[in-house]
C-alpha positions in Angstrom: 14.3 -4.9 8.6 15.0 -2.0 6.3 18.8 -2.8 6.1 18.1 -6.3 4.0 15.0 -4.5 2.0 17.6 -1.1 1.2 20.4 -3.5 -0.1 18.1 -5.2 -2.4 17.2 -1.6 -3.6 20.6 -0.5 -4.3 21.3 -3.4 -6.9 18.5 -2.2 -8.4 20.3 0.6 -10.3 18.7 1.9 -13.7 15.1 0.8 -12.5 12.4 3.7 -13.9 10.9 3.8 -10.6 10.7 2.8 -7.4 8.0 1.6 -4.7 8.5 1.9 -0.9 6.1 -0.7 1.4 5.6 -1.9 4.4 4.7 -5.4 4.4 6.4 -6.9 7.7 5.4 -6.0 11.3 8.3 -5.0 14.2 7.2 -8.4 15.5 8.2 -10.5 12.1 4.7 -11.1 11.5 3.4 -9.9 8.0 0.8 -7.7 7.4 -0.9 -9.5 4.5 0.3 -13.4 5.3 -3.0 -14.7 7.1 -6.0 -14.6 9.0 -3.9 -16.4 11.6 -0.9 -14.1 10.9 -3.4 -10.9 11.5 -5.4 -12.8 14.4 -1.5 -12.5 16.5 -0.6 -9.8 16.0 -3.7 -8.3 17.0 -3.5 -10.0 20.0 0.2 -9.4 20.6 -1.0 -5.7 20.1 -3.8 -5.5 22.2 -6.6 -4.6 19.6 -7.3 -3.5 16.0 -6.9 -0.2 16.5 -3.2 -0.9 18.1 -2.5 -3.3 14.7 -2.7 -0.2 12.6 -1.3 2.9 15.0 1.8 0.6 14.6 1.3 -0.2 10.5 1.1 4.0 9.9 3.8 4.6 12.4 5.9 1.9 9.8 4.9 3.0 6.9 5.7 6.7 8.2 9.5 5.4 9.2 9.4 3.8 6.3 9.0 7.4 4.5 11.7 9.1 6.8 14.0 7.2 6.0 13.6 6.0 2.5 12.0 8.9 1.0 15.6 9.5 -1.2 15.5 6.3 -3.2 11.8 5.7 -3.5 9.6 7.5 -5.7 5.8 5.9 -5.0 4.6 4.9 -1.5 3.2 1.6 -1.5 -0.5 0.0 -0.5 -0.9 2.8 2.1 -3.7 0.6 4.0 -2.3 -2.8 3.2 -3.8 -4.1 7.2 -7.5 -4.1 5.9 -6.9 -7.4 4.1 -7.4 -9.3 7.3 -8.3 -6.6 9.6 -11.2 -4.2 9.1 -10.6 -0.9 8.2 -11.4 1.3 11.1 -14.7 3.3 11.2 -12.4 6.7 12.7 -9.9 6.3 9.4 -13.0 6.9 7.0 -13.9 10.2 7.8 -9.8 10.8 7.4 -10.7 14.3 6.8 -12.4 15.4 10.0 -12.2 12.6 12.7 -10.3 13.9 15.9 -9.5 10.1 16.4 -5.6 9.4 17.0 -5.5 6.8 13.7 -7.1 10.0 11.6 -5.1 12.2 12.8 -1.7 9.5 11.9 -3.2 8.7 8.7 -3.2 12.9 7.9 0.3 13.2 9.1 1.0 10.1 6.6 -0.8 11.7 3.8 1.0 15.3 4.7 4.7 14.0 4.9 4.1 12.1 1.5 2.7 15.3 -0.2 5.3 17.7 1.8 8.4 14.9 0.2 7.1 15.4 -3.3 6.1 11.5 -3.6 3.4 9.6 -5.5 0.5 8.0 -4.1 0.5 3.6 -5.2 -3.5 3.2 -6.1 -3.1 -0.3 -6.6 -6.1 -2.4 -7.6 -4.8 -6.0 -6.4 -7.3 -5.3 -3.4 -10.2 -5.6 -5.6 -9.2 -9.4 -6.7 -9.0 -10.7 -2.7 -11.8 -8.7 -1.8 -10.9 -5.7 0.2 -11.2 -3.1 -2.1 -8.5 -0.9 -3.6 -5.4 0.3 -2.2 -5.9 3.0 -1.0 -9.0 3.4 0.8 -11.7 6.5 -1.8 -11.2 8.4 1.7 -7.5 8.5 1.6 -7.6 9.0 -2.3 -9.5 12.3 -2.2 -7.8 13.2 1.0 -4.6 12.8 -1.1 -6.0 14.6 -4.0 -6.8 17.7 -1.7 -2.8 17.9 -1.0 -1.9 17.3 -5.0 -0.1 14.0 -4.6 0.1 12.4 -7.7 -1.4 8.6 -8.4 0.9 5.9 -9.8 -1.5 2.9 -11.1 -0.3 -0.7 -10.8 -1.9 -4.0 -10.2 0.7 -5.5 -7.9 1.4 -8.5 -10.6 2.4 -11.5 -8.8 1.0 -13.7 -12.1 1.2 -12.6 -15.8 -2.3 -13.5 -15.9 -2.9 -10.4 -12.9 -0.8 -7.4 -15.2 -3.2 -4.8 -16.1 -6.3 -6.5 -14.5 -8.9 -4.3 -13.1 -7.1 -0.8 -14.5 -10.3 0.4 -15.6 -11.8 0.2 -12.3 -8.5 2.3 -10.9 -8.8 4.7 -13.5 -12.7 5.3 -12.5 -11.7 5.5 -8.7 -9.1 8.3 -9.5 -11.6 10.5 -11.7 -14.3 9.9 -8.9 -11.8 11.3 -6.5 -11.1 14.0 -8.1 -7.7 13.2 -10.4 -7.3 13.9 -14.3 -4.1 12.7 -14.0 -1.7 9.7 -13.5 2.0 9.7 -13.2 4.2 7.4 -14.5 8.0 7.3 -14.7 11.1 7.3 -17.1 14.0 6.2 -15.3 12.6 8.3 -12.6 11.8 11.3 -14.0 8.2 11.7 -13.8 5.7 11.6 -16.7 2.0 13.1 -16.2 -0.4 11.2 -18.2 -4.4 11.9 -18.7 -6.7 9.7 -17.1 -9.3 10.3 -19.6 -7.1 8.1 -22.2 -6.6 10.9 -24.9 -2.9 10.4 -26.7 -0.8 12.0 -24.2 1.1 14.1 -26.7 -0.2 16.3 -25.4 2.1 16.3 -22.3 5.2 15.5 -23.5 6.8 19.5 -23.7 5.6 19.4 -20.2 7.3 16.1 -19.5 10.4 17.0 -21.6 11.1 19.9 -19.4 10.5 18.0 -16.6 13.3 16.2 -17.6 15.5 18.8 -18.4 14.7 20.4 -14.8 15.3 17.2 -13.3 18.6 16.4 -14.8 20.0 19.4 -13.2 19.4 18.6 -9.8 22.2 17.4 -7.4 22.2 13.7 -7.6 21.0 12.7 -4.3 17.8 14.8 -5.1 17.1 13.4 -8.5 14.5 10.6 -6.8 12.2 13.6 -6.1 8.9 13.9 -8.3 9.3 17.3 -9.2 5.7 19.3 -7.7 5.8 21.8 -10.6 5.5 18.9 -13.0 1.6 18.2 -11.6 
């Protein structure tokens, strides 16, 4: 389903940024429709931990073959809505597990592509927590990917709700910093809320650096500028 999803993308020339997600299975069931929706495909699957091998194994082809045009990786444990989070894919760090070990290799090939992390709060307002998982967010601080905030606004009423709560997950895990994007060139910004001034000869030579890159690398977030 990428082909319909990447020539939506390219009519969206001039956009500041960029999100790549998964929200539809192989099957052409979606990942956050139901508790029906979840229910089949778990049983099409075969278990719980099958639905998410094959949700990181989608989000990680997702990556391969995206990673040019998109500059933030979406809800990276979108599944726990309506299917528990696994116990193995807590202890992301250290389990032996097969979904740890996936989840690593999805948090590696993000950082080793020079893309941001979505920490997304619109989990807190259904009740599954924020998107990402605090295991994955430190796990993804260890590696220096940078966080892009968003509340996933469906509503007018839902823009900006529960930043607070995103910003204290990221300091908790270990971030001082947020990244957002200028027509995407990336901007570090303080967590901490001080006037971000402060950045902006770092960000204007971000921009510079940026600008001189071919044009088929310029959706890259720049490592040097975190």
């Amino acid at each position: 389903g990428l082909q319909w999803n990447r020539s939506k993308l390219f009519q969206a020339y001039g956009v500041d940024f960029v999100i790549g997600s998964v929200h539809f299975s192989y099957e052409g069931i979606p990942y956050d429709g139901s508790q029906e929706d979840t229910d089949r495909l778990i049983a099409l699957r075969g278990g719980v931990e099958e639905l998410w091998a094959g949700y990181l194994d989608e989000v990680i082809e997702m990556i391969d073959s995206s990673w040019e045009m998109i500059h933030v990786v979406g809800h990276l444990d979108l599944p726990k809505l309506f299917a528990p989070l696994p116990e193995e894919l807590r202890d992301v760090e250290h389990s032996s597990h097969f979904l740890a070990r996936r989840m690593r290799t999805l948090l590696e090939m993000v950082s080793d592509l020079n893309l941001a992390l979505d920490l997304n709060t619109s989990g807190l307002r259904k009740g599954c927590g924020p998107y990402p998982d605090p295991a994955f967010l430190k796990r993804a601080n260890q590696l220096c990917i940078p966080v892009a905030i968003g509340t996933d606004s469906h509503h007018p009423e839902e823009l900006g709700r529960d930043h607070a709560a995103a910003v204290r997950l990221a300091t908790e895990s270990g971030y001082r910093y947020y990244v957002s994007f200028y027509r995407g060139i990336p901007r570090k910004q303080p967590l901490s809320g001080s006037d971000p001034v402060h950045y902006r000869i770092l960000n204007l030579a971000s921009e510079m650096l940026k600008l001189r890159l071919e044009h088929r690398l310029r959706q890259e977030t720049p490592k040097f500028s975190f």
